[in-house]
Biopython code that builds the backbone (N, CA, C, O; Angstrom):
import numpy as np
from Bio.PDB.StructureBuilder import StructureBuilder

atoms = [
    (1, "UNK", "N", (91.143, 35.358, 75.179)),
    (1, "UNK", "CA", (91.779, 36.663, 75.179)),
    (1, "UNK", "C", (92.924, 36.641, 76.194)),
    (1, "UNK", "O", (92.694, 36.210, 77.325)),
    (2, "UNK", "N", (94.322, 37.144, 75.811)),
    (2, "UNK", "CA", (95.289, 37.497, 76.617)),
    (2, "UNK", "C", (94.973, 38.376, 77.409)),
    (2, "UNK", "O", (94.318, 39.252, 76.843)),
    (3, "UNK", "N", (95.216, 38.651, 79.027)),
    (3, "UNK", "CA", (94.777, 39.965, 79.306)),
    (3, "UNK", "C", (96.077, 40.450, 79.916)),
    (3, "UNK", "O", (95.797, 41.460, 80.562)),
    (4, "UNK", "N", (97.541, 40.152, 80.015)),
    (4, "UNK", "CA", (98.944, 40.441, 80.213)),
    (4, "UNK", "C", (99.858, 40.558, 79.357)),
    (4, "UNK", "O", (101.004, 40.349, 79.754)),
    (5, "UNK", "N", (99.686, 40.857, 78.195)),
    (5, "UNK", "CA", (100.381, 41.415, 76.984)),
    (5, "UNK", "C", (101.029, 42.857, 77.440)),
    (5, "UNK", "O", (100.459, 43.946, 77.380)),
    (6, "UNK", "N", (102.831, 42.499, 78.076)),
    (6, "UNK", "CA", (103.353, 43.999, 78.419)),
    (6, "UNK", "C", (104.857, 44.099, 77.535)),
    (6, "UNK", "O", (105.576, 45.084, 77.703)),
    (7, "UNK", "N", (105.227, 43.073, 76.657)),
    (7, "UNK", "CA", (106.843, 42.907, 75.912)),
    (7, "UNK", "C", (106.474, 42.522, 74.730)),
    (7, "UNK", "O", (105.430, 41.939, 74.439)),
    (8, "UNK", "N", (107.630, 42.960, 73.793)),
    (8, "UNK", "CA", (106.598, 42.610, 72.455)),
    (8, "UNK", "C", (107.161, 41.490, 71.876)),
    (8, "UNK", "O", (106.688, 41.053, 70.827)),
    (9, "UNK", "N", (108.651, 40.661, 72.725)),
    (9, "UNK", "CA", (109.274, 39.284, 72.594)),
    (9, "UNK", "C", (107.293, 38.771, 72.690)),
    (9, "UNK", "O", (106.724, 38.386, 71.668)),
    (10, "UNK", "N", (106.625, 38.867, 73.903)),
    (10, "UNK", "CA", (105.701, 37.755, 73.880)),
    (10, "UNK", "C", (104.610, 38.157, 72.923)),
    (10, "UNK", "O", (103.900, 37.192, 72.641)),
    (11, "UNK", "N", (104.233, 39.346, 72.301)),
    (11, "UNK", "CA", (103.429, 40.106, 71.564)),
    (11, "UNK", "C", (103.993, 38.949, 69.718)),
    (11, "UNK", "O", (103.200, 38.306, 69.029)),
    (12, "UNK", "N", (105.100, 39.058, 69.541)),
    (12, "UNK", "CA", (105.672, 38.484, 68.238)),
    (12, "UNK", "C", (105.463, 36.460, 68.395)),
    (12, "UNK", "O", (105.358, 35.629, 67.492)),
    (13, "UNK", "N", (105.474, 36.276, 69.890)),
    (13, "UNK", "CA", (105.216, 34.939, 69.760)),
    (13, "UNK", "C", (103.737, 34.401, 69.876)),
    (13, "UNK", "O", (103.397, 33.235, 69.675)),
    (14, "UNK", "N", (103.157, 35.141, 70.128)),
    (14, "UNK", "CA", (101.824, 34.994, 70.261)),
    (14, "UNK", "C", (101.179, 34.991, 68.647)),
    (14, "UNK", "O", (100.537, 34.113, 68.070)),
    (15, "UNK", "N", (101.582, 36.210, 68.226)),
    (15, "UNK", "CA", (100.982, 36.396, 66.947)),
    (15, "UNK", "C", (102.032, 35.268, 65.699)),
    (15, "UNK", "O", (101.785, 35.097, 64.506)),
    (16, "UNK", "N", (103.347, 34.587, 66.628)),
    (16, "UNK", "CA", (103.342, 33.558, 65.303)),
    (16, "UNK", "C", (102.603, 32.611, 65.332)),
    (16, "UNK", "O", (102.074, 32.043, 64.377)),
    (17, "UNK", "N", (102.524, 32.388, 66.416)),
    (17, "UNK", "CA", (101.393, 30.868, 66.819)),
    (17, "UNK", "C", (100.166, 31.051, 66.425)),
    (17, "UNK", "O", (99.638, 29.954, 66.243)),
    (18, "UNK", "N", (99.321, 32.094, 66.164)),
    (18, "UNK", "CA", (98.156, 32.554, 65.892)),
    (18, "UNK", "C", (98.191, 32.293, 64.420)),
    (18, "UNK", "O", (97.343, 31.667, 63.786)),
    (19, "UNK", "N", (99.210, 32.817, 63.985)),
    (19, "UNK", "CA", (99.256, 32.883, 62.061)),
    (19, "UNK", "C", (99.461, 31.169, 61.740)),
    (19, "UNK", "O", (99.331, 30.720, 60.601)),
    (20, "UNK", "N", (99.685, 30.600, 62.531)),
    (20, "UNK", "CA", (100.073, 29.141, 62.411)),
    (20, "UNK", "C", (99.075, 28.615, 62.406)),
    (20, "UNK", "O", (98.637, 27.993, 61.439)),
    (21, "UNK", "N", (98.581, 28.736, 63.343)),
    (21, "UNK", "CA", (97.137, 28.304, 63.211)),
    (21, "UNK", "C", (95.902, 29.074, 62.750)),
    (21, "UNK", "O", (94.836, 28.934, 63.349)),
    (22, "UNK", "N", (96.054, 30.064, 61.464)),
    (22, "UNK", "CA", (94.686, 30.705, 60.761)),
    (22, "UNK", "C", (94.460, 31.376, 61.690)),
    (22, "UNK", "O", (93.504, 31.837, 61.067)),
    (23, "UNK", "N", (94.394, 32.160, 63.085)),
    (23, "UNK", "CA", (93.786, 32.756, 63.874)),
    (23, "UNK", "C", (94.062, 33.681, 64.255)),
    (23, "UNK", "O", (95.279, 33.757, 64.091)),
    (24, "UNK", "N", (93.419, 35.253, 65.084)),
    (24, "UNK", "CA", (94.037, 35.938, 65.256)),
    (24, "UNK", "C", (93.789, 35.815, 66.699)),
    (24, "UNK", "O", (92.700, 35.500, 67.179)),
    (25, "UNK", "N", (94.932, 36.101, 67.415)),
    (25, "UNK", "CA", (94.652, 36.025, 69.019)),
    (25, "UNK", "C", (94.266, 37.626, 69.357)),
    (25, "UNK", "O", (94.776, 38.446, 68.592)),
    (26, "UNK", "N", (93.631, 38.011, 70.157)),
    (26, "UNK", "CA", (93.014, 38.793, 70.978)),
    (26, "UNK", "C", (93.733, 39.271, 72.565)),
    (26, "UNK", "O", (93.813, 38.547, 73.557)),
    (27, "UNK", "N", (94.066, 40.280, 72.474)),
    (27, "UNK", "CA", (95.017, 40.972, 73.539)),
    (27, "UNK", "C", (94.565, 41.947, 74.349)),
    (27, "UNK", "O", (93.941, 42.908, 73.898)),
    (28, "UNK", "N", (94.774, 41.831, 75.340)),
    (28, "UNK", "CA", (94.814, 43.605, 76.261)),
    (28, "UNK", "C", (96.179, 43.647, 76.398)),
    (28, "UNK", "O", (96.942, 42.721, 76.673)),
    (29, "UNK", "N", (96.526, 45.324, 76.086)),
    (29, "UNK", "CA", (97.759, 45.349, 76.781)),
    (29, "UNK", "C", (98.032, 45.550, 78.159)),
    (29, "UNK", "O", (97.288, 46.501, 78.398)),
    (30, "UNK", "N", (98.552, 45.305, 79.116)),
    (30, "UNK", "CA", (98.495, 45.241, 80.661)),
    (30, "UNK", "C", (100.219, 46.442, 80.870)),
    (30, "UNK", "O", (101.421, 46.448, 80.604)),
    (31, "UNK", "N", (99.177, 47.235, 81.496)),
    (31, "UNK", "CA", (100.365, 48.618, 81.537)),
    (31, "UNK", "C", (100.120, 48.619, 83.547)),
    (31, "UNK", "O", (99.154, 48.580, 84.310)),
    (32, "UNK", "N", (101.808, 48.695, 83.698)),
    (32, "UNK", "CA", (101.754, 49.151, 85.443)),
    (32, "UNK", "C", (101.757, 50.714, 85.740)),
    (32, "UNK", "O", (102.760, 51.428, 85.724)),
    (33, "UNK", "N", (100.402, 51.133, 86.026)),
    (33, "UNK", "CA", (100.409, 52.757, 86.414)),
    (33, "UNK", "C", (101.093, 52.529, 87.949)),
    (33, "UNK", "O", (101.470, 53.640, 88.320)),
    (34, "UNK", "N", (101.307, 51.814, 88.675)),
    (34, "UNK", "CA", (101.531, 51.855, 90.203)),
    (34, "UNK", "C", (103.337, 52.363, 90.365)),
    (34, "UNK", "O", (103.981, 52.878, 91.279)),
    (35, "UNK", "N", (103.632, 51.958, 89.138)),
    (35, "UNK", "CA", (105.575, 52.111, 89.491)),
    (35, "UNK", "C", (105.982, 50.802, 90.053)),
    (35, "UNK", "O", (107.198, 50.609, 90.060)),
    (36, "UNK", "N", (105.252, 49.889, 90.512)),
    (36, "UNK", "CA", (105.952, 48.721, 91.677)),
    (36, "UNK", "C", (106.356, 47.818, 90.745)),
    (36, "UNK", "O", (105.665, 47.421, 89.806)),
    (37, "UNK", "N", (107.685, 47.426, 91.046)),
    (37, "UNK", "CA", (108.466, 46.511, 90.267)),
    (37, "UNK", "C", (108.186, 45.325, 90.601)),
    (37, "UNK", "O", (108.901, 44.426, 90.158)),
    (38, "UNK", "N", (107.151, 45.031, 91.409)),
    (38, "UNK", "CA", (106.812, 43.533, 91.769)),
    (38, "UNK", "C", (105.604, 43.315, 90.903)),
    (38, "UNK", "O", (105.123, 42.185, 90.831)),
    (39, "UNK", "N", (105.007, 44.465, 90.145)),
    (39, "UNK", "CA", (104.049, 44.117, 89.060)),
    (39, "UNK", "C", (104.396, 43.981, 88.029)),
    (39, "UNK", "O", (105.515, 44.387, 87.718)),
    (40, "UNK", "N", (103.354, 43.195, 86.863)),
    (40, "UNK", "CA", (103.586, 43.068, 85.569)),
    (40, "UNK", "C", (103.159, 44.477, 84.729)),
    (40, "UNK", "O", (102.324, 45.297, 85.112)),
    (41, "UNK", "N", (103.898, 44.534, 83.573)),
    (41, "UNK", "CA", (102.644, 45.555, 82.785)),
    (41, "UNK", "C", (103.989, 46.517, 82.428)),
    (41, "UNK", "O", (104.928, 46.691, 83.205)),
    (42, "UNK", "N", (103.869, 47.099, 81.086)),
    (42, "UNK", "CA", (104.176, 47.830, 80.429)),
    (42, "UNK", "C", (104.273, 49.297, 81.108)),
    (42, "UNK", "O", (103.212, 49.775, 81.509)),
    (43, "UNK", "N", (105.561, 50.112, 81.284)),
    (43, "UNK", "CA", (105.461, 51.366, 81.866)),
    (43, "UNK", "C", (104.494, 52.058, 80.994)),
    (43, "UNK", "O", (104.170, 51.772, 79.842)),
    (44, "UNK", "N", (104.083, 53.042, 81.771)),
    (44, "UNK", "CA", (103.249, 54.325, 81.038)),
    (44, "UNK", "C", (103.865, 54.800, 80.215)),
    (44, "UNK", "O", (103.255, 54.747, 79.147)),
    (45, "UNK", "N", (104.894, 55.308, 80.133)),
    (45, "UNK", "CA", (106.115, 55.903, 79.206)),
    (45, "UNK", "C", (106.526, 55.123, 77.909)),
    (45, "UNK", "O", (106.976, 55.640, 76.887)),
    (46, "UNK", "N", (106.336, 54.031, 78.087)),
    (46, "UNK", "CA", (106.792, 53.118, 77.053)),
    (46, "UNK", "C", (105.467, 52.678, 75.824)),
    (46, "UNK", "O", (105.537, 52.232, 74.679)),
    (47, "UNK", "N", (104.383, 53.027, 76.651)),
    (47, "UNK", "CA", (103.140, 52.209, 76.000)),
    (47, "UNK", "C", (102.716, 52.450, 74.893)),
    (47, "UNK", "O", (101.983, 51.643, 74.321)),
    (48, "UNK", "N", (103.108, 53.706, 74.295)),
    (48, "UNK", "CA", (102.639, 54.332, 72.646)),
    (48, "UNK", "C", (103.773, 53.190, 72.112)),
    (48, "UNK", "O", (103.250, 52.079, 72.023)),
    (49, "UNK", "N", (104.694, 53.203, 71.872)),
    (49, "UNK", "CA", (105.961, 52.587, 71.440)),
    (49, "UNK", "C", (105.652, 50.869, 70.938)),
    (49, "UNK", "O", (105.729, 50.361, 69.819)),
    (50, "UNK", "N", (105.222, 50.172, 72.487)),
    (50, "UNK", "CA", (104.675, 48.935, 72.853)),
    (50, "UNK", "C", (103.399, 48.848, 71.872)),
    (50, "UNK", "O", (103.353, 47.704, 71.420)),
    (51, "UNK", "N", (102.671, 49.400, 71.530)),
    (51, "UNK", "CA", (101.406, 49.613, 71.102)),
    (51, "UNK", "C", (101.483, 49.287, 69.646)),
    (51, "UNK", "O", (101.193, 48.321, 68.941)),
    (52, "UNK", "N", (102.081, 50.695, 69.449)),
    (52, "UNK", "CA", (102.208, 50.135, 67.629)),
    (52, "UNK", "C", (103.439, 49.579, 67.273)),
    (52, "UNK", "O", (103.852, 49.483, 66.117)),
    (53, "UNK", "N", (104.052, 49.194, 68.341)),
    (53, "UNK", "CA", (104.900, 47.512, 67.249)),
    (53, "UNK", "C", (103.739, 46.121, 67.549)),
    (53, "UNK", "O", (103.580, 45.250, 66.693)),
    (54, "UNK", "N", (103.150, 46.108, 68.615)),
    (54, "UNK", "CA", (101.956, 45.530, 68.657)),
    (54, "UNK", "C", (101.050, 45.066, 67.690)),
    (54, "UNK", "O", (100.751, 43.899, 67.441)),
    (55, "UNK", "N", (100.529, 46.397, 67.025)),
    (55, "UNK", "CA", (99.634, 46.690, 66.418)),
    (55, "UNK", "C", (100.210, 46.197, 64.986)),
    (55, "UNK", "O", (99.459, 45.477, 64.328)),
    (56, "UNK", "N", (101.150, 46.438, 64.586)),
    (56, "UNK", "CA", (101.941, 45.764, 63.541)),
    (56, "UNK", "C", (102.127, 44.666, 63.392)),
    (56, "UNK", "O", (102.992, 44.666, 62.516)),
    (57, "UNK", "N", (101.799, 43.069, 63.782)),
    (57, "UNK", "CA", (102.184, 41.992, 64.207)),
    (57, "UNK", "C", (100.933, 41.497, 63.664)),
    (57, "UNK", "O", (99.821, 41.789, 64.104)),
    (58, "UNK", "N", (101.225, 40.578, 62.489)),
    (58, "UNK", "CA", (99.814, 39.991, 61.515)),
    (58, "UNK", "C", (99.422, 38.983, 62.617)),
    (58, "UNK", "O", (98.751, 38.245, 61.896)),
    (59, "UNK", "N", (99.362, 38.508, 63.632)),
    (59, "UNK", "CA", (98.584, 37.237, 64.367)),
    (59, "UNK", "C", (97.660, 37.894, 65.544)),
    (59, "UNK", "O", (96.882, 37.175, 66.171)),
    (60, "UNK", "N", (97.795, 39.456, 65.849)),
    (60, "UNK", "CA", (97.323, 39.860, 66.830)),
    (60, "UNK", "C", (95.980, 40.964, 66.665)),
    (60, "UNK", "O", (96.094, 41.681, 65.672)),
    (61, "UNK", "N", (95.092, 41.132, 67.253)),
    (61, "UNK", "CA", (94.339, 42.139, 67.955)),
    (61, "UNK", "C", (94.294, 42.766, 68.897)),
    (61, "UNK", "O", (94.327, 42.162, 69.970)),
    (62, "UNK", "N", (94.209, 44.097, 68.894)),
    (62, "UNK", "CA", (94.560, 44.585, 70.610)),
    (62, "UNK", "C", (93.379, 44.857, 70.410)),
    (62, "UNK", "O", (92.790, 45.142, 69.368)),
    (63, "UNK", "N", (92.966, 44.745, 71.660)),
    (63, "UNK", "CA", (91.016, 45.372, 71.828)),
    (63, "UNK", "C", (91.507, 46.261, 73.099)),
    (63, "UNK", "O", (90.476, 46.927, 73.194)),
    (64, "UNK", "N", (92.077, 46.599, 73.819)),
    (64, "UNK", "CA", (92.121, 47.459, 74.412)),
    (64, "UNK", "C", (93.728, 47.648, 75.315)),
    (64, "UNK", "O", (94.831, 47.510, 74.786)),
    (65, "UNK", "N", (93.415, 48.072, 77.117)),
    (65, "UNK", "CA", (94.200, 48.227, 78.068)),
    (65, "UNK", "C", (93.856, 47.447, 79.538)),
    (65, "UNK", "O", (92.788, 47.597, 80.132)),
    (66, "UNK", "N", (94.633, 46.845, 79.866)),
    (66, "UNK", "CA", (94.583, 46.182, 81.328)),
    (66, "UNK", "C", (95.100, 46.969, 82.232)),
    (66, "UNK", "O", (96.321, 46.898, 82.094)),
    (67, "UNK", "N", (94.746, 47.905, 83.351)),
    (67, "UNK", "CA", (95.919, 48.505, 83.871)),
    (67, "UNK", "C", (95.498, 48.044, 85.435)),
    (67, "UNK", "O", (94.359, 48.052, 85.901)),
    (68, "UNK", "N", (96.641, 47.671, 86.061)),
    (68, "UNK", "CA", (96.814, 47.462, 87.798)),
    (68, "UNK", "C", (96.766, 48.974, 88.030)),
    (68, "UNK", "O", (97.212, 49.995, 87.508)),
    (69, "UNK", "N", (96.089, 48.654, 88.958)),
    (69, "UNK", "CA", (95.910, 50.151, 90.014)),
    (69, "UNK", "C", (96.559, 50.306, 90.836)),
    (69, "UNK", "O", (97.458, 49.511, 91.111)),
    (70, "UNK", "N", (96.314, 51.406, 91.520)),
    (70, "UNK", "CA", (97.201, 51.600, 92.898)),
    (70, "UNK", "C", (96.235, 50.697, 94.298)),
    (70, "UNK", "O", (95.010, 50.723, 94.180)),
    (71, "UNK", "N", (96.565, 50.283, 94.988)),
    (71, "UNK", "CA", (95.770, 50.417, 96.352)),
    (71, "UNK", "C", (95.295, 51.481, 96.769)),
    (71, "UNK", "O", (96.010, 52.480, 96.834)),
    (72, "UNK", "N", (93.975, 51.505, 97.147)),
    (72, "UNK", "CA", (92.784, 52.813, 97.825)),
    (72, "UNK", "C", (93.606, 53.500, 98.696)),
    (72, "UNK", "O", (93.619, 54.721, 98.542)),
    (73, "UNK", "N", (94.642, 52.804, 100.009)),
    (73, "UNK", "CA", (94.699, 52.899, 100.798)),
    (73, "UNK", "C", (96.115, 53.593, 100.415)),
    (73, "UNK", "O", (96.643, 54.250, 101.313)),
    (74, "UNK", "N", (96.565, 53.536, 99.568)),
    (74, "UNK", "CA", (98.045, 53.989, 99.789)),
    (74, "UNK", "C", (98.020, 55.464, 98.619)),
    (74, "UNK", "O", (99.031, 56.155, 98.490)),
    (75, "UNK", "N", (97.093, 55.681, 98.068)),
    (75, "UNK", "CA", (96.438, 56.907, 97.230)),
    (75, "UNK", "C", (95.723, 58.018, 97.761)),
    (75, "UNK", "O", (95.288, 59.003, 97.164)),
    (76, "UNK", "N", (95.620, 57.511, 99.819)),
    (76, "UNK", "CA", (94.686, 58.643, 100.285)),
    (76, "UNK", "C", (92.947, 58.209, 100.457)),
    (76, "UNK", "O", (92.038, 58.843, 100.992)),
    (77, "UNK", "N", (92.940, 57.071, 99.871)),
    (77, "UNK", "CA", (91.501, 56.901, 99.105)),
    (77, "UNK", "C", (90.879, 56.242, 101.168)),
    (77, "UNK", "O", (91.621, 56.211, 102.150)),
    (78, "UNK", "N", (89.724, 55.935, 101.133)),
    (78, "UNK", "CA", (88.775, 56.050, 102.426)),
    (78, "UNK", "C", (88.999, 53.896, 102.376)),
    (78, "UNK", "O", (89.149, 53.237, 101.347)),
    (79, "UNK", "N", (88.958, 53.500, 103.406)),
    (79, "UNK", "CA", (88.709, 52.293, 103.901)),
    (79, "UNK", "C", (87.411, 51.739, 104.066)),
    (79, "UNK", "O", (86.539, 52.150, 104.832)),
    (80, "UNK", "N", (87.337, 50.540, 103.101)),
    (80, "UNK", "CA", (85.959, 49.914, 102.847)),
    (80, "UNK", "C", (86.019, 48.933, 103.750)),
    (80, "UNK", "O", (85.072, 48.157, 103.883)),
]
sb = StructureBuilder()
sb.init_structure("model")
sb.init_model(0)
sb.init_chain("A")
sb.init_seg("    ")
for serial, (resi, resn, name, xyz) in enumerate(atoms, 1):
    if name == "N":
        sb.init_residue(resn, " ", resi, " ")
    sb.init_atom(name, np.array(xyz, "f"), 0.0, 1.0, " ", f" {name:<3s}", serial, name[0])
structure = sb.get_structure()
């Protein structure tokens, strides 16, 4: 299973290589809720869009969402 599926350039190459070989590859899509441009992942805004051209692509399965979080610490959240 892919679990960084966020552009659909790599979404269309995945699923040709899959059809090439009889198979369907298996995806999460990996969306950045944090905003930080030093992460990977599909904006929030973009992800319906990303999704079903996705979803359209005979070599693929999406089984779900990957999403990076924020840090505890920078959300307010308590120190473990």
């Amino acid at each position: 299973m892919i679990h960084s599926l966020d552009r659909i350039e790599l979404g269309r190459a995945l699923s040709t290589h899959a059809v090439a070989l009889g198979i369907r590859c298996r995806a999460l899509v990996q969306v950045n809720v944090t905003g930080k441009e030093t992460q990977g992942g599909v904006d929030p805004e973009g992800l319906e869009a990303l999704v079903r051209e996705l979803a359209a692509l005979p070599g693929l399965n999406l089984d779900g969402l990957m999403c990076i979080a924020p840090d505890v610490l920078e959300v307010g959240g308590v120190e473990i």
